[in-house]
N, C-alpha and C positions, 0 to 999 in steps of 0.2 A: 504493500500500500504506500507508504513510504516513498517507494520506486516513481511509481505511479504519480505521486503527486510532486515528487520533482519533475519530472516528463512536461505535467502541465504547468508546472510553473516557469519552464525554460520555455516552453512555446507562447508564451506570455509574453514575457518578457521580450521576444522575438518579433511579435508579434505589435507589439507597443513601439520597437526601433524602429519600424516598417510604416509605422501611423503618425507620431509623432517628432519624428525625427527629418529633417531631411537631409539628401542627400550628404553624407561625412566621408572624407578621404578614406576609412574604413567604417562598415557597419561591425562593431565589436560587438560579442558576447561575452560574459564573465560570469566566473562561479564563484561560490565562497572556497571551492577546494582548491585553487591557482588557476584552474585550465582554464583557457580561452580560447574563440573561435570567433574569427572575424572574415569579411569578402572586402573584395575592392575589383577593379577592372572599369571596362570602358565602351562603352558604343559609340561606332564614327562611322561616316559616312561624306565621299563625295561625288561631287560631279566635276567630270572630264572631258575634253576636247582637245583632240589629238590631230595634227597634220604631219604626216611623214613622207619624206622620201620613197621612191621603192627601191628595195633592196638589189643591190647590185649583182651581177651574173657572177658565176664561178667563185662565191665566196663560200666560206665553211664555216655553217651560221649555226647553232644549235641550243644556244643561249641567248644569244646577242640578235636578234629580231627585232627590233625598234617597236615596231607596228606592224601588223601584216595587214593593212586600208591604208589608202591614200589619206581618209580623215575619217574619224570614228568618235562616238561618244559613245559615253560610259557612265552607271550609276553603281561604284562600289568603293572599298574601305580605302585608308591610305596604307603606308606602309606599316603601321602598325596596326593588325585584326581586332576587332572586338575581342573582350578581354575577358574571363570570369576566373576569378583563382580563389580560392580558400586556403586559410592560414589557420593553422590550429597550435596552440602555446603551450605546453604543460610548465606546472610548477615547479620552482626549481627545486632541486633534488642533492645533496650532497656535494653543491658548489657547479651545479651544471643547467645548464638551460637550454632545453631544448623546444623543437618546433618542427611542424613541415607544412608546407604549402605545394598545392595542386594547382597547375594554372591549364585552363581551357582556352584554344584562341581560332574562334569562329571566325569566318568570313562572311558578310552579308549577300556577298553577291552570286548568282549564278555565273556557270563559264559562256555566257551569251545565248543561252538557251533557255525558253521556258519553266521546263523543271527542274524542280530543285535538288536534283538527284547527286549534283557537282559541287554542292555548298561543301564546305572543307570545316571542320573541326579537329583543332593541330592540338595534341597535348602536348604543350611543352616544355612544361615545369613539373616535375614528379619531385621532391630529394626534401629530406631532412636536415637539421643541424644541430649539433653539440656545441655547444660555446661555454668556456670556463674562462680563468687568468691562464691560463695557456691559448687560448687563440680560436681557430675555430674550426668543426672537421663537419664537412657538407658528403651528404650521399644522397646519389638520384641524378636526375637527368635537371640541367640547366645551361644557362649559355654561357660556352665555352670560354676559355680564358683569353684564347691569344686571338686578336685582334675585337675582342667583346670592348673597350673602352673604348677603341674607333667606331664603333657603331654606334653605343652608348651617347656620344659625346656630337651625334652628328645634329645637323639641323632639322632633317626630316624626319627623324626618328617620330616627331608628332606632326609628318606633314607628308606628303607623295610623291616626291622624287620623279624615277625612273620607272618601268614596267618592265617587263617582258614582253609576251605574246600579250594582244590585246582583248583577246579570249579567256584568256587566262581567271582561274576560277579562283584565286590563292590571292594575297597581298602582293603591292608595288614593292619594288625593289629599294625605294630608297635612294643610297647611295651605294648600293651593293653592284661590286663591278666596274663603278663608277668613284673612287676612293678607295676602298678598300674591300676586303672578298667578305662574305654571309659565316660570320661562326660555326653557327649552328648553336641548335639547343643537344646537348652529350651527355650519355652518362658518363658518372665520372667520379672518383673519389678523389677533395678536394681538403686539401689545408692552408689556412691561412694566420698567420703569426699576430700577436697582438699589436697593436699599435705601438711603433716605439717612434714617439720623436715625430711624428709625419708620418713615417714609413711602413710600409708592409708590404708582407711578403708571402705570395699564393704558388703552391704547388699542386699540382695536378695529375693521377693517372686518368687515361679516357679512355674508352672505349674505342678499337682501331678504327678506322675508315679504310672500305677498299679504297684504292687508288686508282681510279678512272680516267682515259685519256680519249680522242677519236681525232683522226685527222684522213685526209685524202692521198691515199698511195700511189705509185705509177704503175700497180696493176690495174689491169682491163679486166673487167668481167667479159667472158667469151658467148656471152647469150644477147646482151644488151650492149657490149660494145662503150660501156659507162666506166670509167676510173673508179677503183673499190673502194669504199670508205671501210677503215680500218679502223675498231673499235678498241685497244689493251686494257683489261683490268688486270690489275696486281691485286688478286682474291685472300692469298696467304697472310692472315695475319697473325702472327707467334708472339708477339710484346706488344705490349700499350701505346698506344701514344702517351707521349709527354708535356704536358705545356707548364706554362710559369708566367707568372706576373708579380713586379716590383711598381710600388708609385709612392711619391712620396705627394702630400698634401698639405696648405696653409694656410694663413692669411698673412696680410701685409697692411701697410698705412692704416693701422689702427683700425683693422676690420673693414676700412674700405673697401679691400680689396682681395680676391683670390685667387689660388691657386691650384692646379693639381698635374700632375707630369706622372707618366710611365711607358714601363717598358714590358714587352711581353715575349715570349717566343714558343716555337713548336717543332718537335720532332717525333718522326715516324717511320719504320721500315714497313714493305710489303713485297711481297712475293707473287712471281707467276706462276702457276699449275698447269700452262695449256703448251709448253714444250717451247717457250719461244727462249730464245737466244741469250735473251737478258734475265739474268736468276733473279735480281731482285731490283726495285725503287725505294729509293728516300726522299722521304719528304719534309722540307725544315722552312721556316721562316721566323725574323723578326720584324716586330713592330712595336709603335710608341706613338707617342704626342707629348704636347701642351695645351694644357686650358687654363687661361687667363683673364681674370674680370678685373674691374674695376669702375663701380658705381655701375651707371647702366650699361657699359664695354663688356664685350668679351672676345676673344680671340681664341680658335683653335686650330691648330698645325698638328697633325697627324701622318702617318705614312706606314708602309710595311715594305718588303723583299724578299724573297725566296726561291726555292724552286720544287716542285711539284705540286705545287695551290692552288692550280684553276685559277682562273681568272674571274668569276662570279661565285660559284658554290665551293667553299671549302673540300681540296680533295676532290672534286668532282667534274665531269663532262672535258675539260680540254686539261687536265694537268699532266699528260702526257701526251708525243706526236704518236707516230703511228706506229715506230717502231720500237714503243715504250721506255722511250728519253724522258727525263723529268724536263718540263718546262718552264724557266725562270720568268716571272714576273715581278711586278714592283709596280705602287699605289702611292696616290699622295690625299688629302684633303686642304682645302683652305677656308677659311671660314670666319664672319666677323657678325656679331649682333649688336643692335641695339637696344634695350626694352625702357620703354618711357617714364618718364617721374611720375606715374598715374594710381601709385600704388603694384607696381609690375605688372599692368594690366595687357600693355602691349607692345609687342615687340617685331620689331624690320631684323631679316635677314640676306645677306649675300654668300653666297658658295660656289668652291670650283672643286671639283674633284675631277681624280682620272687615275683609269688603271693601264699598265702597258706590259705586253708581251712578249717576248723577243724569240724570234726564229731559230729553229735548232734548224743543222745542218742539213739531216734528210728530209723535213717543208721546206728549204730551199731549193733543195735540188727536183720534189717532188714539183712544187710549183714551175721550174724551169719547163720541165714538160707538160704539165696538166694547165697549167693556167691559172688554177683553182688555190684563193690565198686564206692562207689562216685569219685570225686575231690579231690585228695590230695595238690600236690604241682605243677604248671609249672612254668618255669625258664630257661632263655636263658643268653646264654653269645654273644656279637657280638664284629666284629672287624670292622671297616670303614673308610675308608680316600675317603675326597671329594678335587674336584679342579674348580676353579671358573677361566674357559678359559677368560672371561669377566664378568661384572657382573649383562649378561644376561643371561650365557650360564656356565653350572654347568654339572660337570660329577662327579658322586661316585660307589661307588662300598663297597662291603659289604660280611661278612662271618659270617652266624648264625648257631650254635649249642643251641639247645633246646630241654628238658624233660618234659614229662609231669608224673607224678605218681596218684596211686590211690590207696584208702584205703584196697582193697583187694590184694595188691602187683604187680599189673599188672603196668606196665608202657610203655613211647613210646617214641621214641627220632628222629629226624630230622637232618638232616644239610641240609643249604641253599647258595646260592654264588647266587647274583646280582649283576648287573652292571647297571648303568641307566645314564641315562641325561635328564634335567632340562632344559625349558627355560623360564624365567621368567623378569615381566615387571613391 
């Protein structure tokens, strides 16, 4: 009985948050025994209007498709999905505090199709955490360490960027591909050191990633008389990935102003199983930035370099040629904001990012005969001012020009204008 009538007394109380309360950064529950259980997340939505180029002959596009319309509109989320995660807190317990949060990230949109059969719901947040004066140890599936602060830290993170396909049923890209490459959300068992001084320091095992490559060979298929597209995964995975983050963080002029800086990196072997020539790929890269405020300023300089990264998805689609070479690439971001003396109501954005990829020997030689040119460089410049009516309720708006080139000179360019609004809790 007892039971029973806590049961109804938490739905009460629940129940009461939901009526009298409006929207709070967190809707929190609490007990008299320590636990707690709170939600937070987000629903957005915009509209888009898209004119592109078309895509040039003989390129080897598989990510990097601007548009596929001359000009197209669209009614869906920006680059960040609607959001619903739950947070649950137990009491602390013998100098430890722990917690975990599930995070859901729906998409509102169809992939250009009447029904709703394409809507995507990404789990992407599973993992727990221990936290003592020793620092802190996360398990579960969250986004990844090495280059997660360049995403973190970008403009569009609450705005729409780039796309992919314009079908596409899933979030804008952002500035993914465009600055720096997609994390990913990974499991992973993660440690992080307590705060000393500014500084800390994240260690990570993750879960491998195959290693995926595709490019166009100077064989001919003998039925179609077509150049073969040649796909290497590197399936074998025997060790973890590795990554690692240091940042250190401040302020300055007497709280005016701040700061944060770091650095990140990532390593990973993978192996082939299908007989080909090359036993194995490595994949490593680092990255870093600066983000810098002051009053209503901020500045942020970002970058990474590596090789076997893909050039858009971590690990994925071009990070090897065809004869599974790792593919060196390198990112940068630039970025300046302003947000107004209105109570931080609103704030003007500028951005340039761009990702670049450089030709291994056999796309060279392949391209000599085929014509057909890899990933050169893509790069976007945006403009953006957002305004927080409350700060529940958030409206922005955005203007992207974007290029993509390719090592055979073929290239393809875009411009985009969004508008969108944000409600979040």
């Amino acid at each position: 009985m007892k039971s029973i009538k806590q049961l109804f007394y938490s739905l009460a109380i629940f129940a009461t948050l939901f009526v009298v309360c409006p929207a709070q950064a967190a809707l929190v529950i609490g007990g008299s025994d320590g636990w707690s259980f709170s939600t937070d997340g987000n629903v957005n939505m915009f509209l888009r209007y898209a004119t592109a180029d078309e895509r040039p002959d003989k390129v080897h596009s598989e990510f990097h498709t601007l548009s596929d319309d001359q000009e197209s509109f669209r009614l869906r989320s920006g680059f960040l999905p609607g959001v619903l995660a739950f947070n649950v807190k137990a009491p602390t317990m013998g100098g430890l505090d722990m917690g975990s949060r599930v995070g859901f990230y729906p998409n509102p949109q169809n992939a250009n199709k009447k029904n709703s059969f394409s809507g995507q719901i990404d789990l992407r947040e599973v993992f727990f955490t221990v936290d003592g004066n020793f620092g802190q140890f996360m398990v579960g599936k969250s986004l990844s360490l090495f280059m997660g602060q360049n995403a973190l830290t970008g403009w569009t993170l609450m705005g729409y960027g780039i796309e992919g396909s314009v079908a596409g049923g899933g979030a804008t890209l952002g500035n993914i591909g465009y600055g720096y490459i997609y994390p990913q959300f990974n499991a992973q068992v993660r440690y992080t050191t307590p705060d000393m001084n500014g500084f800390k320091l994240a260690l990570a095992l993750h879960d491998p990633s195959v290693i995926n490559g595709s490019g166009v060979s100077t064989g001919v298929d003998g039925v179609t008389g077509e150049y073969i597209v040649v796909k290497p995964s590197a399936t074998e995975t025997k060790m973890p990935r590795i990554e690692g983050e240091l940042t250190y963080a401040g302020n300055y002029a007497d709280g005016a102003g701040s700061f944060k800086s770091w650095i990140s990196g990532l390593y990973q072997e993978a192996e082939f199983n299908d007989g080909s020539d090359i036993d194995d790929v490595t994949a490593w890269g680092v990255a870093g930035g600066v983000q810098v405020g002051y009053k209503g300023y901020e500045v942020v300089v970002s970058g990474f370099d590596g090789e076997g990264l893909g050039s858009t998805l971590m690990l994925d689609f071009d990070s090897l040629d065809y004869t599974g070479e790792e593919r060196e690439g390198y990112g940068y971001l630039l970025q300046g904001t302003y947000t107004f003396a209105n109570g931080g109501k609103t704030k003007l954005a500028i951005c340039y990012g761009a990702n670049r990829m450089e030709e291994t020997s056999a796309e060279k030689a392949a391209r000599a005969i085929t014509e057909f040119g890899e990933l050169k460089q893509q790069d976007v410049i945006t403009l953006g001012v957002s305004h927080d009516i409350n700060p529940h309720l958030k409206l922005v708006a955005e203007y992207n020009h974007a290029n993509v080139e390719w090592f055979n000179g073929g290239d393809q360019s875009v411009d985009i204008i969004a508008v969108g609004t944000f409600f979040l809790w």
